[in-house]
C-alpha positions as CSV (number, residue, x, y, z in Angstrom):
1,X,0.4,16.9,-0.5
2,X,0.6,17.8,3.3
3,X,4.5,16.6,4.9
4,X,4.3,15.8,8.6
5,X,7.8,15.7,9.8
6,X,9.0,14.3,13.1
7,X,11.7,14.4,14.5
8,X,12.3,10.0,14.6
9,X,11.2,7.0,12.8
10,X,10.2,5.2,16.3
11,X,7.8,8.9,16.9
12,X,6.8,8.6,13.3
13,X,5.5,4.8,14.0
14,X,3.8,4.9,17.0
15,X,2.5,8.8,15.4
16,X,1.2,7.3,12.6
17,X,-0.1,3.8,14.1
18,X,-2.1,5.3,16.2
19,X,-3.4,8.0,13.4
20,X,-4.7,5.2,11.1
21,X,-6.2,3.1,14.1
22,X,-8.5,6.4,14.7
23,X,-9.2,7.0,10.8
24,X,-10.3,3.5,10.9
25,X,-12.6,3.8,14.2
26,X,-14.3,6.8,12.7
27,X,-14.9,4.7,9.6
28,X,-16.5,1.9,11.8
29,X,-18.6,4.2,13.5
30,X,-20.2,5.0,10.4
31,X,-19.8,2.7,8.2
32,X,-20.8,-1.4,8.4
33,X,-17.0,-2.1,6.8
34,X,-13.4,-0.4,6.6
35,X,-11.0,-1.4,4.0
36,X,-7.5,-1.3,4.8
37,X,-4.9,-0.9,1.9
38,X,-1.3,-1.3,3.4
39,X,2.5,-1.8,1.2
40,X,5.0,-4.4,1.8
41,X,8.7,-3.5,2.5
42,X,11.1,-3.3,5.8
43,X,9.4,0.3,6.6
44,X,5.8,-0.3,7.7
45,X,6.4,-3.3,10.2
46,X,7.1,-1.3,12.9
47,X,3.7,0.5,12.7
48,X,1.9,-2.2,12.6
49,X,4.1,-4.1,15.4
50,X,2.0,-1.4,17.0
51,X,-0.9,-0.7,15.4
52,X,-2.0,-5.0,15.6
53,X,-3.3,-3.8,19.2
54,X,-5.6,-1.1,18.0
55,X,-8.5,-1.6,20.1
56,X,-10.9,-2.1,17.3
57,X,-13.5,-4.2,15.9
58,X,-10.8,-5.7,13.3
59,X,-13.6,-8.2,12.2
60,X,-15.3,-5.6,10.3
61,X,-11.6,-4.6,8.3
62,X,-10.8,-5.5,5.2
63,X,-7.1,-5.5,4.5
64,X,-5.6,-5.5,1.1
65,X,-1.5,-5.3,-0.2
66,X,-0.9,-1.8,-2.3
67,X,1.3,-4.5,-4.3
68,X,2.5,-7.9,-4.7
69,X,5.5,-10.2,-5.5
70,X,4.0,-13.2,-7.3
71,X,5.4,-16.1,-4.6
72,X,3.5,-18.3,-2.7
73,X,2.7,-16.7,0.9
74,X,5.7,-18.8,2.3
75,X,8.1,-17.2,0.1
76,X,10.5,-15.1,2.1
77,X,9.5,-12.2,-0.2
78,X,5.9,-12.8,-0.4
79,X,4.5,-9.1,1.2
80,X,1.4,-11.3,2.2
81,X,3.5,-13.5,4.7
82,X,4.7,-10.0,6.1
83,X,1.3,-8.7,6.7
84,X,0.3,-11.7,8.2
85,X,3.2,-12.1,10.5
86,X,3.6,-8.5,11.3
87,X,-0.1,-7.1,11.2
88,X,-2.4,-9.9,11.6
89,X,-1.8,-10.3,14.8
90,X,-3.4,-10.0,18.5
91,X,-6.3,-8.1,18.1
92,X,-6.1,-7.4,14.4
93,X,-5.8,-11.3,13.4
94,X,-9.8,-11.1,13.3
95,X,-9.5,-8.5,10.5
96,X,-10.0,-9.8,6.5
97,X,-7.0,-10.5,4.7
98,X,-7.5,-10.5,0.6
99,X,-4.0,-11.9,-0.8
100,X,-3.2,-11.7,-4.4
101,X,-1.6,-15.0,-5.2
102,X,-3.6,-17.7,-6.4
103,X,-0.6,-20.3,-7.4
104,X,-1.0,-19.6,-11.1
105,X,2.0,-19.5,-12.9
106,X,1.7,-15.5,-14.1
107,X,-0.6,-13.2,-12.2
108,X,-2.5,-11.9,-15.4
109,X,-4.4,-15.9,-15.4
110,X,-6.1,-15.2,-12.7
111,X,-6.5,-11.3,-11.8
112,X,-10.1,-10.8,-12.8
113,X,-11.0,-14.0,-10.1
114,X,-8.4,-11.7,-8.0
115,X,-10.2,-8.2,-8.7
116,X,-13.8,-9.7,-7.9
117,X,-12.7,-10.2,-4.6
118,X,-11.5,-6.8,-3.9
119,X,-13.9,-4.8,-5.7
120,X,-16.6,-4.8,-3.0
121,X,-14.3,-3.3,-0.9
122,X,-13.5,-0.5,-3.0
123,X,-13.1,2.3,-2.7
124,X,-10.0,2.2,0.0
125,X,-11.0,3.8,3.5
126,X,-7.6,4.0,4.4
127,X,-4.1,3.9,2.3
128,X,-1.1,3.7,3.6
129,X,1.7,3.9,1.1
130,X,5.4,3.8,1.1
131,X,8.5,4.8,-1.2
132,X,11.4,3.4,-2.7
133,X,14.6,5.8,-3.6
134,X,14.0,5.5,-7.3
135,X,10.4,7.3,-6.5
136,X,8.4,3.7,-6.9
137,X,5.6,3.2,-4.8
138,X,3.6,0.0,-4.7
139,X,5.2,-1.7,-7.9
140,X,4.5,1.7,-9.6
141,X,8.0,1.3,-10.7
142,X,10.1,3.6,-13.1
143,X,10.0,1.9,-16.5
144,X,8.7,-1.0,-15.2
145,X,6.3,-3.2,-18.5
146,X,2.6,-2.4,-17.4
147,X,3.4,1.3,-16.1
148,X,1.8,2.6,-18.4
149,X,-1.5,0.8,-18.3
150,X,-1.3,1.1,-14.0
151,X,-1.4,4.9,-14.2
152,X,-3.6,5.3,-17.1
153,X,-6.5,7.6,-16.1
154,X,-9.2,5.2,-18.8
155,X,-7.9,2.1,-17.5
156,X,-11.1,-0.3,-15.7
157,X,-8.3,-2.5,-14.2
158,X,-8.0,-2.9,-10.5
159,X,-5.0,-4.5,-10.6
160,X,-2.0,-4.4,-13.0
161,X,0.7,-7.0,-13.9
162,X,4.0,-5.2,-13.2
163,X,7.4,-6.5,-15.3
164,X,10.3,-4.2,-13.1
165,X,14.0,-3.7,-14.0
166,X,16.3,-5.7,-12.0
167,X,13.4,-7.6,-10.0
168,X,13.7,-11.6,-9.8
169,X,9.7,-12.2,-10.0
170,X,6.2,-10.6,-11.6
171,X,4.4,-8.3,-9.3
172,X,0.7,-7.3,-9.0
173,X,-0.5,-3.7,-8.2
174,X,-3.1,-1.5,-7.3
175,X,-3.6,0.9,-10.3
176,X,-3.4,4.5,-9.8
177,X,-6.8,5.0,-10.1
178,X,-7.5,2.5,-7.7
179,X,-4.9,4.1,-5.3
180,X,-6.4,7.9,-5.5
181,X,-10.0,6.7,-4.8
182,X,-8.8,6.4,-1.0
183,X,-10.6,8.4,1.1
184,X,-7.7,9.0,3.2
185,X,-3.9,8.5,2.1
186,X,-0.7,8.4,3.8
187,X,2.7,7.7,2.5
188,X,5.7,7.3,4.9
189,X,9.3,7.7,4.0
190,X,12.3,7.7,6.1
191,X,15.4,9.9,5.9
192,X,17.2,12.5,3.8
193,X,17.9,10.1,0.3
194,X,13.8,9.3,0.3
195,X,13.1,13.4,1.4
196,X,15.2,14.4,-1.8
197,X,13.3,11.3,-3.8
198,X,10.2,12.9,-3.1
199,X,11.2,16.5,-3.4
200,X,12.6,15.6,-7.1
201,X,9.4,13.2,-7.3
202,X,7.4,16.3,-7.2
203,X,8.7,18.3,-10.1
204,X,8.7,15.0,-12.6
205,X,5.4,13.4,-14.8
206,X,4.3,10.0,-13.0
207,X,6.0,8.2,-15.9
208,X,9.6,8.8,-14.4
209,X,8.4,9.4,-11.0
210,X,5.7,7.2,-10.3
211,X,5.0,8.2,-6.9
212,X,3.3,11.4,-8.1
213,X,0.6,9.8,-9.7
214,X,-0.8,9.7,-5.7
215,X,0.5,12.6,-4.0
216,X,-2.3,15.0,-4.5
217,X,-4.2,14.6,-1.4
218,X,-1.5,12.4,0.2
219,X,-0.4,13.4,4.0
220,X,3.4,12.7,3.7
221,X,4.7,11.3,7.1
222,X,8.7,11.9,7.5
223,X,11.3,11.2,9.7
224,X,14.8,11.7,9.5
């Protein structure tokens, strides 16, 4: 784990906006595709508020959810309807969108028509990740019903159906594995309750702290 600390969220936006739109230029100039994982949640919309006018050939990005809340895309807490109205936009609304939600009643109908859609873009160029206080990240949550199977190093899943405490729907999510094949990985957290989350995160077995299944290898981007 590498921590980049700055010293404000709206530094650490535009910082790290414009650090994935050059990972994802360097990808495109040598490869014909870039995949694009990115999380749902109230942190990332700023960075991609900015990062939406990366000047880029967003036609040849793939872009994928870390996670998903099964509701339909005009759900207020669909994370596709946040991608789309936050990241698909000016120059990046020509990139690929993948969603997760197919209208079945419970994700695990339909996840293997789900995962063969994804798997050609696999493995993830670029991850970008984000934390809750309770050390969750993408619906890698803390005794969640699937945990165990998401993290498993034998597991051939792509995705996981996730059952979390205290959540009103079923959730989707990248598996572990899937999430450490990323060529490059970021996770950004603000302030001092998330930098003690992690800090704690760090010294627990994924199982209670799920977000240390991905931090080897992970550049940590903080503000306070």
């Amino acid at each position: 784990m590498i921590l980049e600390t700055y010293p404000d969220d709206d530094l650490l936006f535009m910082g790290v906006a414009n650090l994935l739109a050059g990972e994802l230029e360097n990808v495109l100039l040598h490869e014909e595709r870039a995949s694009f994982v990115v999380p749902g949640g109230s942190t990332p919309g700023p960075i991609f508020d900015a990062l939406c006018a990366a000047d880029i050939d967003w036609s040849r990005v793939d872009v994928m959810l870390s996670d998903e809340r099964w509701r339909p895309e005009v759900h207020v807490r669909s994370n596709a309807r946040l991608i789309r109205e936050r990241l698909l936009q000016g120059r990046a609304a020509s990139a690929v969108f993948h969603p997760y939600y197919t209208g079945a009643a419970r994700p695990d109908e339909t996840l293997a028509e789900v995962e063969s859609t994804i798997l050609p873009c696999l493995p993830i160029s670029v991850l970008l990740l984000g934390m809750g206080a309770d050390m969750h990240t993408a619906s890698l949550f803390p005794r969640a019903k699937g945990l165990c199977e998401a993290l498993s190093d034998q597991t051939t899943a792509l995705l996981t159906p996730i059952e979390a405490e205290g959540e009103p729907e079923p959730r989707v999510t990248l598996t572990a594995n899937v999430l450490n094949g990323a060529l490059r990985k970021h996770l950004v957290i603000i302030g001092a309750e998330k930098r003690a989350a992690l800090e704690r995160a760090a010294t627990l077995p994924p199982e209670k702290a799920p977000v240390n299944a991905i931090l080897e290898g992970t550049t940590v981007h903080w503000a306070p």
